[in-house]
SEDRENRO-801810 format. One record per residue (C-alpha): x, y, z. Coordinates in steps of 0.5 Angstrom, whole numbers, padded with zeros to 4 digits, always signed. Layout:
N
XYZ ...
END
This chain:
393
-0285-0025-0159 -0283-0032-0158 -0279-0035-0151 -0272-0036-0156 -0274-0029-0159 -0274-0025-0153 -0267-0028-0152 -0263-0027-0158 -0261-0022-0156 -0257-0024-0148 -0249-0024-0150 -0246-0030-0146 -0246-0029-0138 -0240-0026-0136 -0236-0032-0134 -0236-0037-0140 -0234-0031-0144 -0228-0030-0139 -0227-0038-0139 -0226-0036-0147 -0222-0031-0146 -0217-0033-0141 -0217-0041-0142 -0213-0042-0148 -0207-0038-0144 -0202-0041-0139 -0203-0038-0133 -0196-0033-0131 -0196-0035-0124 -0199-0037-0118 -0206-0038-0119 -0211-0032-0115 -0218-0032-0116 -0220-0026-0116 -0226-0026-0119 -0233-0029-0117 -0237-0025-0112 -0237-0031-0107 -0235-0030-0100 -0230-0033-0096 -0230-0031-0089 -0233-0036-0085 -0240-0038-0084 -0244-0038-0078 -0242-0042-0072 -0249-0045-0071 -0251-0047-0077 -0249-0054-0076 -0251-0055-0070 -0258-0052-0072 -0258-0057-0079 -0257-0063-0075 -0262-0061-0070 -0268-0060-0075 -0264-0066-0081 -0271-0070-0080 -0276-0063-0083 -0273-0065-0090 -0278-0071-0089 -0284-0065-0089 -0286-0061-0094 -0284-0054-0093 -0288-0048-0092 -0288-0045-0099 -0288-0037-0097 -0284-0037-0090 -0284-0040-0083 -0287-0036-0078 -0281-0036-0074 -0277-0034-0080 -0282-0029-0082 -0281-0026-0076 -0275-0026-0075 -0273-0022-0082 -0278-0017-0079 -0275-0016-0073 -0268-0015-0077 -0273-0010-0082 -0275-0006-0077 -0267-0006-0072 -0264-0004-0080 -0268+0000-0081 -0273+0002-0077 -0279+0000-0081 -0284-0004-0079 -0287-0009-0083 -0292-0014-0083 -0289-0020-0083 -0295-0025-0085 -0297-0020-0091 -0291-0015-0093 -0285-0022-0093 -0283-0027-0097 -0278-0031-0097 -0274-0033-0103 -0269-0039-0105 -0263-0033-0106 -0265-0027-0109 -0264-0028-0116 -0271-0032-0116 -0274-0026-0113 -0271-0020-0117 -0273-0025-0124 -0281-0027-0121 -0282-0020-0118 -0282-0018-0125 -0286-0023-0127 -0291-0022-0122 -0292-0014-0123 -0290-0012-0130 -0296-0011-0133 -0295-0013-0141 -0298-0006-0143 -0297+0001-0140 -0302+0006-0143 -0303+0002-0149 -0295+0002-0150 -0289-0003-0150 -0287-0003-0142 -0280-0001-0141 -0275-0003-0135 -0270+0002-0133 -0262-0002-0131 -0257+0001-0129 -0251-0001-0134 -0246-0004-0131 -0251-0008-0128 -0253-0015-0124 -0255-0020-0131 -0261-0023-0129 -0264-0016-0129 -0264-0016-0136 -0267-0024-0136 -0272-0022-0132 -0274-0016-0137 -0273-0020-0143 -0277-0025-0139 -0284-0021-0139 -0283-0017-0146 -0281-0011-0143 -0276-0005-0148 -0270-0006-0143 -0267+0002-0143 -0260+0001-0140 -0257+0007-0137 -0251+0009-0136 -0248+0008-0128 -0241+0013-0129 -0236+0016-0125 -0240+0023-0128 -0247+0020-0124 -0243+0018-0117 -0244+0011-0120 -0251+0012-0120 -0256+0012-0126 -0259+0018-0127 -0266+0016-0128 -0269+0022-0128 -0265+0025-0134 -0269+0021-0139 -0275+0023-0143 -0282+0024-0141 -0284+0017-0146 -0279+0013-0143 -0281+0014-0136 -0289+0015-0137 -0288+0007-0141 -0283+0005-0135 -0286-0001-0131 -0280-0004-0126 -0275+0001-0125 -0268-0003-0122 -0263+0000-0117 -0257-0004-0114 -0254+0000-0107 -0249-0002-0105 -0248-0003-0113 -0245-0009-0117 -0239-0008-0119 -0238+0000-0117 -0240+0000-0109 -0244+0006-0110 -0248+0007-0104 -0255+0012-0105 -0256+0017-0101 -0262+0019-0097 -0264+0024-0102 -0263+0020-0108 -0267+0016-0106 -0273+0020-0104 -0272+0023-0111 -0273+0016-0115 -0278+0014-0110 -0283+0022-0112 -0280+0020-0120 -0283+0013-0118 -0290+0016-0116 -0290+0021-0121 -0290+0016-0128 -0292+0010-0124 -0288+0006-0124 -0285+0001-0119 -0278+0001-0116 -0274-0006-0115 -0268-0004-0110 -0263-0010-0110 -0259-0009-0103 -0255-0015-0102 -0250-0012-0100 -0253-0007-0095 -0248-0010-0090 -0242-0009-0092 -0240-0002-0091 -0235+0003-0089 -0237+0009-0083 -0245+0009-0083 -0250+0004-0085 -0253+0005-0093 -0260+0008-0093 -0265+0003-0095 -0272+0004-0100 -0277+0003-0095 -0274+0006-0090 -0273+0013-0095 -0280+0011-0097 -0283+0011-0090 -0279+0018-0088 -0283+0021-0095 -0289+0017-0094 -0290+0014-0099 -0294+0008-0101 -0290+0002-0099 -0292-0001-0105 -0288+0003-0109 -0282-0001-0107 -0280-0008-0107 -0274-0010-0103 -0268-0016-0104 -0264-0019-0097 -0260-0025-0097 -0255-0028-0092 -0250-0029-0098 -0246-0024-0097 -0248-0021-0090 -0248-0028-0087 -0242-0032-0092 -0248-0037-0094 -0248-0036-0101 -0250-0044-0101 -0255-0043-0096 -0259-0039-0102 -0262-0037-0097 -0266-0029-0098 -0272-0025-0098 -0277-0020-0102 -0281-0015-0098 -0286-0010-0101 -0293-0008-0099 -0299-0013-0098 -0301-0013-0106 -0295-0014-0109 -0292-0019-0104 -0299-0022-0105 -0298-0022-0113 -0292-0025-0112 -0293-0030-0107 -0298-0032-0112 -0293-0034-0117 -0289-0037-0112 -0294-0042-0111 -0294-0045-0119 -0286-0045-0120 -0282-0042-0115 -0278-0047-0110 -0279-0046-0103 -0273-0047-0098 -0273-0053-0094 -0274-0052-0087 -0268-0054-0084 -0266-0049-0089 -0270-0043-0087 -0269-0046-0079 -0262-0044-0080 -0265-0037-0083 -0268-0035-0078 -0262-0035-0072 -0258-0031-0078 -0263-0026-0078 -0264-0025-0072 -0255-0025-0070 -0251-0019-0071 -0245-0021-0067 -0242-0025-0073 -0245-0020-0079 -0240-0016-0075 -0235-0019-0075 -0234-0020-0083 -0236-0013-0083 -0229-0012-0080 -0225-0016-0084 -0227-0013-0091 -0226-0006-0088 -0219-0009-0086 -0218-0011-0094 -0222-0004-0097 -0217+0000-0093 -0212-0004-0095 -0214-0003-0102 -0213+0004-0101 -0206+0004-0098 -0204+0000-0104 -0207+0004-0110 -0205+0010-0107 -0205+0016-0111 -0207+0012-0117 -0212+0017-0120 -0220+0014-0119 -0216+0007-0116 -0220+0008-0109 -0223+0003-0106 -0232+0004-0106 -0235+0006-0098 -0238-0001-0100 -0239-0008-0102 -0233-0012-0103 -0231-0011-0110 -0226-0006-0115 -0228-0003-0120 -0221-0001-0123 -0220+0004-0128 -0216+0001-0134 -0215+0002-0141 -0218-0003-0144 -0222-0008-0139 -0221-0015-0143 -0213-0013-0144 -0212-0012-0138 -0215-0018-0135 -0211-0023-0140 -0204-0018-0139 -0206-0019-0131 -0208-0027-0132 -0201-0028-0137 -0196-0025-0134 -0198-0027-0126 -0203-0031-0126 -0208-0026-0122 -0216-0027-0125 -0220-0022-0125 -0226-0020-0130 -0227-0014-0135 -0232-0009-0134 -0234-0009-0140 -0238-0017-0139 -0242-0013-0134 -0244-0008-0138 -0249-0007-0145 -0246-0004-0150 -0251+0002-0152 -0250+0007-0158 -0244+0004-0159 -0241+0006-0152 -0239+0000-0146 -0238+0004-0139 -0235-0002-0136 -0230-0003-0142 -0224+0001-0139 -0226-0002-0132 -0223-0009-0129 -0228-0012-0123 -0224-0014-0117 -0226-0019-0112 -0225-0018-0104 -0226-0024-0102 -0221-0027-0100 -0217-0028-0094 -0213-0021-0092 -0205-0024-0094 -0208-0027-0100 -0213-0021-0103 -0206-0017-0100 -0202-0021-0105 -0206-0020-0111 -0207-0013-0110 -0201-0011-0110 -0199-0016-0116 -0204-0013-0120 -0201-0006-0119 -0195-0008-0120 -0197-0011-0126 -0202-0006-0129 -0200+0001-0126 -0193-0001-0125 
END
């Protein structure tokens, strides 16, 4: 199968098939963007000063895996999250924003066969779209499961067919997920990590979201694997200063595992990935190694979830998640609604169904709009309320 082939079958991103949708309408009010996962509190205090104090290492070359100091500093923030040690020197690697690691992971460990067969990679569906690039990327059969209110928002990976398990190579899972907010608990977890060990295969834990939550930190894959003693290899994870530290335009992450696939991965990164200029990974490891103004951002969404609560009181599964900083609220039809929303208020919001596929004829993201909570509270304030005015009014 040729690269275009393997391709012809991606719809179009998300937002370009918003921009489609919405632009050739006239706002109805007061533009409020409410769409893009792209944090807006502030970033922290120390990035400028550490920039300009480390402007002159852009002249260098950068370490292509990680700094020393970088790599320890994410240890050590592994280790106080969720105590787990790791070697930072040989279980590490850092990651120009996490879409580069959740692309060439599969690229390093997904085998083009699996007992002689097409090997599978299981996605959660609604789902993060470069998951389905990066199986498409390797020549996999993407099986979509459904993430519905039925399931907790959680695939049911479980519930499929021996053949598909047996033939599975990559296995994603997002907690806290995009778009639902779901959190795994311990137990589901350990369950994944036991099915993963039984059939073979490896599981991709996107966690980007890990730090914005409600009550108890979420439990993270190496750490439910340590507490089963499991084969730390079997779990692949994914951090990012983007949404924990506001600096999605640091792109700044990185990808965690066992010694053999970070060593495949690392492989990879050597010929085509794009390391982090130094200044870049100088102002990272001071991020990971900071919690006070993690916090801090922490507080204001909590602030802005709970007031998502007070306003879509008693509007049945309107309930702002434990988790993350999105709503996935229930409509008739997702793409209606966002126009009906974006002409008659001028509030922009994305239909479920654009972060979904369409499987056996049935979209789960089609009656669900996806809301963003990244603005200021007076702002997200105003357009919540104007959304429900508007759509559950």
């Amino acid at each position: 199968m040729t690269f275009p082939e393997r391709f012809s079958n991606l719809p179009e991103y998300a937002f370009p098939r918003l921009r489609t949708l919405l632009d050739a309408h006239a706002p109805g009010g007061e533009i409020i963007h409410m769409t893009i996962g792209e944090p807006r509190h502030a970033m922290p205090d120390f990035v400028g000063e550490i920039m300009m104090q480390t402007v002159d290492l852009f002249a260098k070359y950068p370490a292509n895996h990680g700094t020393p100091e970088l790599l320890d500093s994410i240890a050590g923030w592994i280790k106080r999250r969720f105590d787990v040690a790791v070697d930072p020197a040989t279980q590490i690697m850092t990651l120009n924003g996490t879409r580069e690691g959740l692309m060439n992971a599969c690229i390093a460990l997904s085998p083009e066969t699996k007992r002689g067969k097409k090997p599978v990679v299981l996605i959660p569906n609604p789902f993060y779209q470069v998951y389905a690039v990066a199986a498409a990327t390797v020549g996999a059969e993407p099986v979509f499961v459904p993430a519905t209110a039925q399931t907790g928002f959680l695939p049911d990976y479980a519930g499929l067919p021996t053949e598909i398990l047996d033939r599975t190579t990559v296995v994603y899972i997002c907690s806290p997920s995009n778009p639902q907010g779901a959190v795994a608990p311990r137990d589901y977890l350990c369950d994944l990590i036991a099915l993963a060990e039984k059939h073979d295969f490896t599981i991709f834990a996107d966690e980007c979201y890990s730090e914005i939550y409600r009550g108890e930190a979420p439990v993270g894959a190496l750490e439910a694997a340590q507490d089963i003693g499991a084969d730390p290899e079997r779990v692949v994870i994914f951090h990012s200063l983007s949404k924990r530290s506001n600096l999605p335009g640091l792109r700044s992450g990185f990808v965690a595992s066992g010694p053999k696939n970070i060593e495949q991965i690392k492989q990879l990164r050597a010929y085509s990935g794009a390391p982090l200029p130094l200044p870049i990974q100088a102002v990272s490891a001071r991020a990971w190694a900071d919690e006070a103004h993690v916090a801090a951002s922490r507080a204001l969404y909590v602030e802005k979830l709970d007031l998502a609560d007070e306003i879509f009181s008693g509007i049945d599964g309107a309930s702002a998640p434990q988790a993350g900083f999105f709503l996935w609220l229930p409509v008739e039809d997702g793409e209606k609604a966002a126009l009906k929303l974006w002409t008659e208020t001028g509030v922009r919001v994305v239909p479920g169904a654009y972060w979904s596929r369409d499987v056996q004829g049935h979209n789960p993201g089609k009656n669900y709009i996806r809301v963003a909570l990244v603005a200021p509270k007076t702002e997200t304030q105003h357009g919540l309320t104007t959304l429900r005015d508007c759509l559950y009014g």
